[in-house]
C-alpha positions in Angstrom: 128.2 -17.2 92.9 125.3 -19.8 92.2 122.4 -19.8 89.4 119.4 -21.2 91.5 115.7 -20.3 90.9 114.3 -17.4 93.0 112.0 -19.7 95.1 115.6 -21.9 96.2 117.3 -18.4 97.0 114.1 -17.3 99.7 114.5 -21.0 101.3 117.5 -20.7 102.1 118.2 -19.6 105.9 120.8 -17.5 105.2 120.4 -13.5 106.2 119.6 -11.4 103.3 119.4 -7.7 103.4 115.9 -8.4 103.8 116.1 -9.7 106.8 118.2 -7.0 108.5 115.7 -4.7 107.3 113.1 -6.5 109.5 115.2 -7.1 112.5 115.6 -3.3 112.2 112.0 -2.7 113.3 112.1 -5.1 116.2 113.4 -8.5 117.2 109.5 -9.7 117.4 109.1 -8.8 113.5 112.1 -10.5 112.9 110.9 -14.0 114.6 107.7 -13.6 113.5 108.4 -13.2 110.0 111.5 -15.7 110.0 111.8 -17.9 112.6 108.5 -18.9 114.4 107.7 -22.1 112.8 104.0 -21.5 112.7 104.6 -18.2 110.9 102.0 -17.5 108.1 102.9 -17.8 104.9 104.4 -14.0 103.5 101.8 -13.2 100.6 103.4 -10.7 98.2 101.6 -7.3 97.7 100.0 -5.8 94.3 102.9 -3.0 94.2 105.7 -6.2 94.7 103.9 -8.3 92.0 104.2 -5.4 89.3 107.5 -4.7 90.7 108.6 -8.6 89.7 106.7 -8.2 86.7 109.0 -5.1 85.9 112.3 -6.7 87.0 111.8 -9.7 84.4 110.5 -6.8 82.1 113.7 -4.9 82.8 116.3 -7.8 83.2 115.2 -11.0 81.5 113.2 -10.1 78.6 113.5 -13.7 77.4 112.1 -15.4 80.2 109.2 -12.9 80.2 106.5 -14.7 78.3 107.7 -18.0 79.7 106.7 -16.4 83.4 103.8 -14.4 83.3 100.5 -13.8 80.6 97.6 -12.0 80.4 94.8 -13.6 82.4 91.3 -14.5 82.4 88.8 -11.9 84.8 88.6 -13.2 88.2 85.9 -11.8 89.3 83.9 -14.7 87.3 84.0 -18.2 88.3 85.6 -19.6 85.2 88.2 -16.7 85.3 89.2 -17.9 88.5 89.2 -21.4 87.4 91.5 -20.3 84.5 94.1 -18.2 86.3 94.5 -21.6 88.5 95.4 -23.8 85.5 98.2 -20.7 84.4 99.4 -21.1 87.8 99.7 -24.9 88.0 101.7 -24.7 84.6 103.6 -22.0 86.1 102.7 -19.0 84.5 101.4 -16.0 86.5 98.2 -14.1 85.4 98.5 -10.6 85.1 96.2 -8.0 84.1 96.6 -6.3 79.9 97.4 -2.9 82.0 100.0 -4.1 84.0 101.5 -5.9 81.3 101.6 -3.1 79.2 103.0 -1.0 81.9 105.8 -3.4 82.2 106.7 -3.1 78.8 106.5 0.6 78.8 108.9 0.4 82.2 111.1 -1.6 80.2 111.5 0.2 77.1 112.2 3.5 79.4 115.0 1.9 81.3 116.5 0.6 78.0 116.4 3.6 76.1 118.0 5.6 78.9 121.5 6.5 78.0 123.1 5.3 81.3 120.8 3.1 82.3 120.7 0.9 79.2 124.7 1.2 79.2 124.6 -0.3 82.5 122.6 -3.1 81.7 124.7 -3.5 78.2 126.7 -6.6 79.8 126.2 -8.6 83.0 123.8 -11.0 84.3 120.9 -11.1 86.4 119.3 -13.1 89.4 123.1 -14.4 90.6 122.9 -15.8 94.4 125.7 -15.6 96.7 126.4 -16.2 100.2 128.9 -15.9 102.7 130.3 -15.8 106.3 129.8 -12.1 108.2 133.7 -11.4 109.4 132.4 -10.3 112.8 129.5 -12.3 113.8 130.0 -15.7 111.7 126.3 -15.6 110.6 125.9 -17.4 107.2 124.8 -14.4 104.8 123.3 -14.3 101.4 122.4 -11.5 98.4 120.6 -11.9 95.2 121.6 -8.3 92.9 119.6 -7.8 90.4 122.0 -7.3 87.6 125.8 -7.8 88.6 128.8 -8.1 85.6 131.9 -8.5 88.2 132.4 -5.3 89.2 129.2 -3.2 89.4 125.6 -3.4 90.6 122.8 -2.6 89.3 119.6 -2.2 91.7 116.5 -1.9 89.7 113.8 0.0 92.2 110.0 1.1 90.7 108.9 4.2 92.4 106.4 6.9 92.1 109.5 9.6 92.3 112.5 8.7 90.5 113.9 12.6 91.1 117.2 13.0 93.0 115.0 14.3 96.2 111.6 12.0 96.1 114.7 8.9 95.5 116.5 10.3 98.4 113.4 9.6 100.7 112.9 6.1 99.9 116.7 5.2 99.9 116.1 6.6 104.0 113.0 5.5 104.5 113.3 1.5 103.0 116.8 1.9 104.2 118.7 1.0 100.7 121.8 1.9 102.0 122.0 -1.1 104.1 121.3 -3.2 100.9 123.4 -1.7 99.5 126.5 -2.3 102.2 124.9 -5.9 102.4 125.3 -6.4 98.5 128.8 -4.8 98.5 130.1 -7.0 100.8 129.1 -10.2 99.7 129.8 -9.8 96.4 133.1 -7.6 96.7 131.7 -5.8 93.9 133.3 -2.0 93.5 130.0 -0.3 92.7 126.6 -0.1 93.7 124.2 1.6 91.4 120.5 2.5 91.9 118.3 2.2 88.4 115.0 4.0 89.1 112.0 4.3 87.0 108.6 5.6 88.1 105.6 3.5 87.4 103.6 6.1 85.7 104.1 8.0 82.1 106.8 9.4 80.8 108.2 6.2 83.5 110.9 9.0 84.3 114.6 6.9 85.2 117.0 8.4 87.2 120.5 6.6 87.6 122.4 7.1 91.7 124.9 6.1 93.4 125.2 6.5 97.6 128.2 9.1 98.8 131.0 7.5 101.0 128.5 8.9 103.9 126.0 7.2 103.3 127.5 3.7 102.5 129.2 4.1 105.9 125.9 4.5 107.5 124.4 1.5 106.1 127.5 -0.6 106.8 127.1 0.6 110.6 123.6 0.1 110.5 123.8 -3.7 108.8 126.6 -4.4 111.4 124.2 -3.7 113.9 121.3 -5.8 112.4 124.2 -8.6 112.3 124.4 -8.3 115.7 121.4 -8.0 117.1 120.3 -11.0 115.3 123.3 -13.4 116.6 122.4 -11.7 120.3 118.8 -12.9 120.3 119.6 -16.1 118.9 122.4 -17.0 121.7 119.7 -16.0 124.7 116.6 -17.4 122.7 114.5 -14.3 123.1 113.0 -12.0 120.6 110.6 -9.4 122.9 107.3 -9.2 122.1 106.6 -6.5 120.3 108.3 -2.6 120.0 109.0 -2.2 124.0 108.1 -5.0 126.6 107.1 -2.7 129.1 105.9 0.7 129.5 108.6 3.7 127.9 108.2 7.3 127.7 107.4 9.0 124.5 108.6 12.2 123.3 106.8 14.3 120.5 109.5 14.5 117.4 110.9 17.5 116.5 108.5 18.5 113.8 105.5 18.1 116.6 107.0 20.3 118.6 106.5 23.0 116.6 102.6 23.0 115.7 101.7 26.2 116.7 97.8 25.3 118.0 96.3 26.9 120.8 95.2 24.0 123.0 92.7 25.3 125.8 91.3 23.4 128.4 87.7 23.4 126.1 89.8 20.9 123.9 90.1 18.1 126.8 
């Protein structure tokens, strides 16, 4: 375990979960995004700003007001002059109305009965790395709040209810993060904390069945691989498919009942 800042743990080469996600969608995205040295530069998103406003909301209280202040209106050229100076002295701008939603996401998780247990003892932002047993590929996770034994995962959603979680654990594949986290850390437990962005900021508290921790194991085995593969031939595709591949309608497609005539071509 090693306390560096945030911006030392993202230069680091290692493979994060992260990164497995990406090579998940193609080797191309993969190089593209990590490897090709005249890659652009990844600019974070409105919905991962807030969601790093919330985190230090959540999990460093303290280092809150050293990080991140209301700023100045943008729109305006002295605003924009303004927010420059916060950033040069290293303090982000941020609107009144995502600050206060912060705090509101905060208080939430806190007050929750098992999620403010959780978060009782522990620390957050600790950086590990490690070998992968199979592939030898240097490996590295950053939990958001880890006390020895247990992880906690922090995620802002718009659905923090056992079935609208359930989606995005499948669809931003969680449970390979979570198999990543687990087995570079050697923790025993890996716990999802989630808390909608909007009022009452609803907080539901999961952990993955044995099923689904297999599957992401599997799947972040795979990402491993696949990974070490295109680096020992040097090639990374160009794209989803190199060439021309059939296409079949998914399930759900297949079972639109609309008359198609020939009127419709």
């Amino acid at each position: 375990m090693t306390v560096i800042s945030n911006e030392e743990y993202h230069a680091d080469p290692a493979i994060s979960a992260s990164q497995l996600k990406e090579i998940g969608k193609s080797p191309f995205h993969y190089w593209k995004r990590y490897v090709d040295p005249d890659r652009s530069p990844s600019e974070p998103t409105a919905a991962m700003r807030l969601g790093s406003l919330v985190h230090c909301a959540v999990l460093e209280p303290k280092e809150l007001l050293q990080r991140y202040a209301v700023g100045p209106d943008r729109r305006t050229k002295e605003g924009k002059l303004a927010a420059e100076r916060m950033l040069a002295d290293g303090i982000e701008p941020v609107s009144a109305s995502d600050f206060e939603q912060a705090l509101s996401m905060a208080a939430a998780v806190h007050s929750h009965p098992t999620a403010g247990l959780l978060l009782a003892n522990g620390k957050a932002e600790q950086s590990f790395w490690w070998d992968d047993i199979a592939t030898g590929l240097r490996c590295k996770c950053r939990p958001d709040w880890f006390d020895g034994e247990l992880i906690v995962d922090l995620k802002t959603c718009v659905d923090a209810s056992p079935a609208g979680f359930g989606k995005s654990v499948a669809a931003f594949h969680y449970q390979l993060q979570a198999a990543h986290y687990l087995a570079g850390t050697l923790a025993k437990r890996f716990i999802f904390a989630a808390v909608e962005k909007n009022y009452p900021f609803g907080i539901g508290v999961y952990e993955l069945d044995a099923e689904a921790l297999i599957h992401g194991s599997i799947a972040r085995h795979n990402a491993l691989q696949r990974i070490q593969d295109c680096r020992a031939i040097g090639e990374w595709g160009h794209g989803y498919t190199d060439g021309i591949q059939t296409l079949q309608l998914p399930g759900w497609g297949l079972k639109d009942n609309t008359t198609i005539t020939s009127e419709d071509f």
